[in-house]
N, C-alpha and C positions, 0 to 999 in steps of 0.2 A: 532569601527569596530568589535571588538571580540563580544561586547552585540548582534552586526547584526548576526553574525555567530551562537551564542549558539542559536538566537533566533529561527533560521531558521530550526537548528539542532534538536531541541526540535519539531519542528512543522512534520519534517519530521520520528521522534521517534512518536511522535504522532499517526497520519495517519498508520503508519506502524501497532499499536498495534490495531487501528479502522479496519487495512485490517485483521489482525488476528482474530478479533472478530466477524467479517462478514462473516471469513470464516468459520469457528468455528459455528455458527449460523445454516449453514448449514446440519449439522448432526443430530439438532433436530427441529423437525416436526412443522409447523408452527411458527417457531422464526423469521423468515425472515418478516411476516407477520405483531408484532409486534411496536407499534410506533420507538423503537428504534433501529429493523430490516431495516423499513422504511428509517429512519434518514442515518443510514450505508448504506443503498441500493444507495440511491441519492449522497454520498459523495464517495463510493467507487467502484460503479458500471462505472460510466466516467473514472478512470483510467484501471479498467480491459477487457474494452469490445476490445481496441485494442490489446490485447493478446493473448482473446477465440480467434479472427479472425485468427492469426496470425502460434498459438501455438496447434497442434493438442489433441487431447483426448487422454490419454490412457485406451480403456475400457469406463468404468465407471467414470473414475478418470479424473477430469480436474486437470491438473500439470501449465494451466498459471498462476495461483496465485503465482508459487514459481519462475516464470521470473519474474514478477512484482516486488519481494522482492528484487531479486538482481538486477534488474533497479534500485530500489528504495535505494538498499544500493550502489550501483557506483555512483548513484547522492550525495549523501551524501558524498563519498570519494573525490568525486572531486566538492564538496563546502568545503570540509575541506583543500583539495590540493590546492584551489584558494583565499583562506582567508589565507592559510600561505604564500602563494606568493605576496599577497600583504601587508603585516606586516613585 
């Protein structure tokens, strides 16, 4: 049961550093564009698009990527909350 949890844990540390990279990507000119822009677009763009919906602009500045992170770390706190309730 713990192998299940780190492995999950690891996957969700993963994706996490994949959304950082994608976003990151964004500040220079044609990186998105990229086969491994591409790759990030398709893996990270399905979890953020319901949060542009959701989470207004500031300006210039999209701030849904940084609801995404803390979705993405409460999910996390509560698979680590749910692997110690069951061990």
């Amino acid at each position: 049961m713990v192998m299940l949890y780190e492995i999950l844990s690891k996957l969700i540390q993963l994706y996490s550093w994949a959304l950082i990279i994608y976003i990151l990507m964004s500040w220079f000119p044609n990186a998105r564009e990229t086969s491994i822009g591409q790759f990030l677009a398709r893996i990270c763009e399905p979890y953020l698009e319901p949060f542009r919906r959701f989470v207004p602009s500031i300006g210039m500045i999209d701030i849904s990527p940084i609801v995404a992170f803390i979705v993405l770390n409460l999910a996390q706190s509560g698979l680590y909350q749910l692997f110690r309730w069951l061990i």
